[in-house]
GULUMVEX-999005 format. One record per residue (C-alpha): residue number from 0; residue in three letters; x, y, z. Coordinates in nm, 4 decimals, padded with zeros to 6 digits, m for minus. Layout:
BEGIN
- nr / rest / xx / yy / zz
- NUM / ALA / X / Y / Z
...
This chain:
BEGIN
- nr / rest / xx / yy / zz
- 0 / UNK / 00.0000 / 00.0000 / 00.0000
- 1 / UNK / 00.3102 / 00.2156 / m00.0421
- 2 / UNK / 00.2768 / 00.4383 / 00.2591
- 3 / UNK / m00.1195 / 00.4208 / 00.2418
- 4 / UNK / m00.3257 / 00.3962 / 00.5678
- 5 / UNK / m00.5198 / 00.1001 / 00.6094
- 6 / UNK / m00.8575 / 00.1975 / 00.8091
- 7 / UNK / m00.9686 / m00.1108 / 00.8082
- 8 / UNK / m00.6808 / m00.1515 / 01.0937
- 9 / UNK / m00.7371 / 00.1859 / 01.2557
- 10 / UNK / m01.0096 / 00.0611 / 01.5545
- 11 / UNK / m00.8041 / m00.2467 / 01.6611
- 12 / UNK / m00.4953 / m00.0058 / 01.6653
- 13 / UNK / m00.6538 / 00.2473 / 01.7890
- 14 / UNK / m00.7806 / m00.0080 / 02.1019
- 15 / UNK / m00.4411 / m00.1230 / 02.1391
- 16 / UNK / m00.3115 / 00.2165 / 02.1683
- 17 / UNK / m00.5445 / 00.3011 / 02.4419
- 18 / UNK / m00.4945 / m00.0245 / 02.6557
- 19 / UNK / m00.1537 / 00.1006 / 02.6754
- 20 / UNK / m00.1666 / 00.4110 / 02.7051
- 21 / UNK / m00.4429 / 00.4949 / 02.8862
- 22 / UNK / m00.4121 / 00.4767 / 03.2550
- 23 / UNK / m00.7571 / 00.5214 / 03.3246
- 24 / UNK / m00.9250 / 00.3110 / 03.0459
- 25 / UNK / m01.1781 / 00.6649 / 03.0190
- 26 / UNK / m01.1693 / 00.6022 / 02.6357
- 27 / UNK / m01.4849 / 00.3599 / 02.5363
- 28 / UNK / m01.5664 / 00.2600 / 02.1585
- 29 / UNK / m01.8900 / 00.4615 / 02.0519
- 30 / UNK / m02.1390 / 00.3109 / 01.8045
- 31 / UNK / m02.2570 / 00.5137 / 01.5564
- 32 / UNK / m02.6376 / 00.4930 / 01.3759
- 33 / UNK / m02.8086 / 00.6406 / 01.1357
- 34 / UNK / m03.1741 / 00.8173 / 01.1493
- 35 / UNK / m03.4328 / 00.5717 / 01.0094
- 36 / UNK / m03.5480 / 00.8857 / 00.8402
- 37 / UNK / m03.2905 / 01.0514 / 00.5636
- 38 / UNK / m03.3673 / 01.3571 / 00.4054
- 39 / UNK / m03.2178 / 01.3519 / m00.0008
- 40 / UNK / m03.1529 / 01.6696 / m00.1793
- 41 / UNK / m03.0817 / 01.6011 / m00.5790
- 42 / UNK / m03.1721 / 01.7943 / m00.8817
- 43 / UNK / m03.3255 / 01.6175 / m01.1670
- 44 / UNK / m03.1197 / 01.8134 / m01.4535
- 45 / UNK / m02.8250 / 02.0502 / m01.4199
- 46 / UNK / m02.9977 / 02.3200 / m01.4247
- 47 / UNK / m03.3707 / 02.2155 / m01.2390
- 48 / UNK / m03.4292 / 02.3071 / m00.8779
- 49 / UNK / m03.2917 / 02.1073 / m00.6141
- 50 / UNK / m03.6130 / 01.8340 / m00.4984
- 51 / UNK / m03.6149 / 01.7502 / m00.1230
- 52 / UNK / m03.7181 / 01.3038 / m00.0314
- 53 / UNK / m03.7759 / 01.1873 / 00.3137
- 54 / UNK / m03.6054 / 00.8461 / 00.2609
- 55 / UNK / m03.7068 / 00.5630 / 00.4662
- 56 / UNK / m03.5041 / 00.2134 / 00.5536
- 57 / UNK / m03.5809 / 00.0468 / 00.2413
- 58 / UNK / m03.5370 / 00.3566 / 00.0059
- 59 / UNK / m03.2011 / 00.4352 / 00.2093
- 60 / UNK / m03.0765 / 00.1419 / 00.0521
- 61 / UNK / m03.2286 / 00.1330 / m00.2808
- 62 / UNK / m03.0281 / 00.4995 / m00.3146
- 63 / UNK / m02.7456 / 00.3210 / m00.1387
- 64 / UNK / m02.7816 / 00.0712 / m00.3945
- 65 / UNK / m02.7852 / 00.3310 / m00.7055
- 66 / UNK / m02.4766 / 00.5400 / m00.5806
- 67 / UNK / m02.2575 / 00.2037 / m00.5410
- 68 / UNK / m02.3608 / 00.0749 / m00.9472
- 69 / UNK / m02.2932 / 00.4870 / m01.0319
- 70 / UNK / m01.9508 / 00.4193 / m00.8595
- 71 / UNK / m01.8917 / 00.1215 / m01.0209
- 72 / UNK / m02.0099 / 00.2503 / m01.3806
- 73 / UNK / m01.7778 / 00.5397 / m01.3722
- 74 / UNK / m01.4679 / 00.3384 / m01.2700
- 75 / UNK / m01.5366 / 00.0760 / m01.5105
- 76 / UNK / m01.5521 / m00.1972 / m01.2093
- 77 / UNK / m01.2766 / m00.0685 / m01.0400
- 78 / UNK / m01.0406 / m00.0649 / m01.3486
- 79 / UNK / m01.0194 / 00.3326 / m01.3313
- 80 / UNK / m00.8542 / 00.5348 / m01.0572
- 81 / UNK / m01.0868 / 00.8330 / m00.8964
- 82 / UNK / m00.8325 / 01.0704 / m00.8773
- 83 / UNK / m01.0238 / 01.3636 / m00.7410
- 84 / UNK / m01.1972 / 01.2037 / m00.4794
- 85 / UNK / m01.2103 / 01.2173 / m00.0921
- 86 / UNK / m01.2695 / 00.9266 / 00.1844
- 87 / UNK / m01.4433 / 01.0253 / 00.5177
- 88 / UNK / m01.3991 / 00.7807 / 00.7863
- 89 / UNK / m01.6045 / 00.8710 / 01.1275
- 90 / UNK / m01.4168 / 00.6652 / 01.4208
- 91 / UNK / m01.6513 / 00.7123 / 01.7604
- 92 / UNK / m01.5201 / 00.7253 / 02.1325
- 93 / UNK / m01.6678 / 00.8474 / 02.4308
- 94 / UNK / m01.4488 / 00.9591 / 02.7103
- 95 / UNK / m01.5933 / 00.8175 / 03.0007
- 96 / UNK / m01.5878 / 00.9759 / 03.3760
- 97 / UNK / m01.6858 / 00.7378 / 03.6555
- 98 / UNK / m01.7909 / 01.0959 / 03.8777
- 99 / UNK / m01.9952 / 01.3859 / 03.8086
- 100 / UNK / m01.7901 / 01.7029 / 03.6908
- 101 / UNK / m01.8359 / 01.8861 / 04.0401
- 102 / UNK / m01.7256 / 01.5021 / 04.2288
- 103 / UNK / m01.4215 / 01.4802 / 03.9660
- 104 / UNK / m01.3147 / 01.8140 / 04.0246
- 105 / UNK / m01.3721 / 01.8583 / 04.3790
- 106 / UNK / m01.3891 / 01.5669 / 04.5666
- 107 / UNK / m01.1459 / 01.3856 / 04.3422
- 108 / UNK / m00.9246 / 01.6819 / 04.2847
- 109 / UNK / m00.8610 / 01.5668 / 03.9431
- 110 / UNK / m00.8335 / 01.7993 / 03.6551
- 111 / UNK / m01.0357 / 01.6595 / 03.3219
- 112 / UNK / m00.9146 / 01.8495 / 03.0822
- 113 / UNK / m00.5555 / 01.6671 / 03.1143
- 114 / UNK / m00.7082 / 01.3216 / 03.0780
- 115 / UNK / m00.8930 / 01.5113 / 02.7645
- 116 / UNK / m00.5805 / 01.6060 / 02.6821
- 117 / UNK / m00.4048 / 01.2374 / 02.7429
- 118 / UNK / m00.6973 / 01.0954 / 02.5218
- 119 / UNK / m00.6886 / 01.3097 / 02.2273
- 120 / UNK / m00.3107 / 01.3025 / 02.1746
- 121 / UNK / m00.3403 / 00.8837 / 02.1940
- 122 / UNK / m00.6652 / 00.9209 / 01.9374
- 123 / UNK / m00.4041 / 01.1657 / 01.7442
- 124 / UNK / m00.1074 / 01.0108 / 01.7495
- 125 / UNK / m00.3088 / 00.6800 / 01.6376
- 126 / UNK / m00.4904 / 00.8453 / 01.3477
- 127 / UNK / m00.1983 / 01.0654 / 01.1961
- 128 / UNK / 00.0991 / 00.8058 / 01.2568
- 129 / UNK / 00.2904 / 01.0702 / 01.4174
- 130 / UNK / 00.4616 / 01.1045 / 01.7467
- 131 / UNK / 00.3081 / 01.2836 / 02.0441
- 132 / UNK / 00.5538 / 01.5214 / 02.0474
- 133 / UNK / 00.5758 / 01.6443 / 01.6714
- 134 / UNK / 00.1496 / 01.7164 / 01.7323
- 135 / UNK / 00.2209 / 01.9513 / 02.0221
- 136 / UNK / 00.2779 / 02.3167 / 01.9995
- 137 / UNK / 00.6001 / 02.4249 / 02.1748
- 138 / UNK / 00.4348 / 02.6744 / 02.3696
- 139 / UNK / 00.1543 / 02.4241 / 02.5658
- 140 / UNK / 00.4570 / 02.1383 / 02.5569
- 141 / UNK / 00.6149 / 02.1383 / 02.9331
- 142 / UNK / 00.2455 / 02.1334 / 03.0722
- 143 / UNK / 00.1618 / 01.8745 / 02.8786
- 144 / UNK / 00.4541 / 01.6820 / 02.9470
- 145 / UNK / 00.4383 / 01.7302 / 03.2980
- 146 / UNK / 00.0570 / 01.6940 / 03.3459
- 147 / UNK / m00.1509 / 01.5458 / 03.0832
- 148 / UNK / 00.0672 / 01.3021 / 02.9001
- 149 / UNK / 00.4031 / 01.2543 / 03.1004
- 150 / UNK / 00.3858 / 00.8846 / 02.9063
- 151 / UNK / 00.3893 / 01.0285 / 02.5560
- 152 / UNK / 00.6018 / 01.3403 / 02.5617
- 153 / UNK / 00.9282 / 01.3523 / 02.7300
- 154 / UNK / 01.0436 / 01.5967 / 02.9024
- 155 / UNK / 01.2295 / 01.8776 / 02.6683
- 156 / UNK / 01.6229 / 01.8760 / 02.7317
- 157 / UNK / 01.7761 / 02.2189 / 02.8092
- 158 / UNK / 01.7991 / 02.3092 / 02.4241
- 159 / UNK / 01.4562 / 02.2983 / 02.4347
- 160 / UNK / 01.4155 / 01.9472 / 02.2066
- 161 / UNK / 01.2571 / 01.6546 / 02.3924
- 162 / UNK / 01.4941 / 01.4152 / 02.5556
């Protein structure tokens, strides 16, 4: 795949990722679904005025249907390459907190912003294939380091680079 990402791979990695890294196992896998009711918006002819459709379960997938053989038509099976064409991939997690807000801040003394903080930069670091410490801006680095994620960015050497 010459450098590709595989997203297929992304959740189990992404699982792994948070089993070690996350102290506090906050991060949970969210499942996503769709309204049984989809509203379509599509013109008829370049140049008619866009039609609103409330589409139900089995229309959803008749259209689903449609826009897969359109797909398929225009790339000849596959054969073609879609050059000028973009891939969204949603990946759902819900940070978890076993206390309130006020009993996490105030009876627990905890801060959750930094275990925001931890979580995002695993989620991050996972999704991007970069280190921790190339996604964090030099100026919010040594609180980071020292507060949030001490187990993903080292502390910064004198010369300012991380040890």
């Amino acid at each position: 795949m010459d450098g590709q990402l595989d997203y297929s791979k992304l959740p189990v990695e992404l699982d792994r990722r948070l089993a070690e890294l996350d102290t506090d196992a906050a991060m949970r896998p969210t499942k996503l679904t769709v309204a049984d009711r989809w509203d379509k918006k599509a013109q008829k002819g370049l140049l008619a005025r866009p039609a609103n459709d409330v589409l139900h379960k089995a229309e959803q997938d008749t259209e689903k249907q449609r826009a897969f053989d359109l797909l398929d038509a225009l790339s000849r099976a596959g054969s073609l390459p879609i050059d000028a064409a973009s891939l969204h991939v949603i990946i759902a997690a819900t940070h978890c907190f076993d206390e309130s807000l006020i009993n996490t801040l105030v009876v627990r003394n905890v801060n959750p912003i930094e275990k925001l903080e931890r979580s995002a930069l695993i989620v991050a670091e996972t999704v991007k294939g970069v280190p921790a410490t190339e996604l964090v801006r030099s100026e919010a680095y040594e609180a980071i380091s020292a507060f949030s994620a001490p187990a993903l960015l080292p502390p910064r050497s004198e010369a300012g680079e991380a040890a």
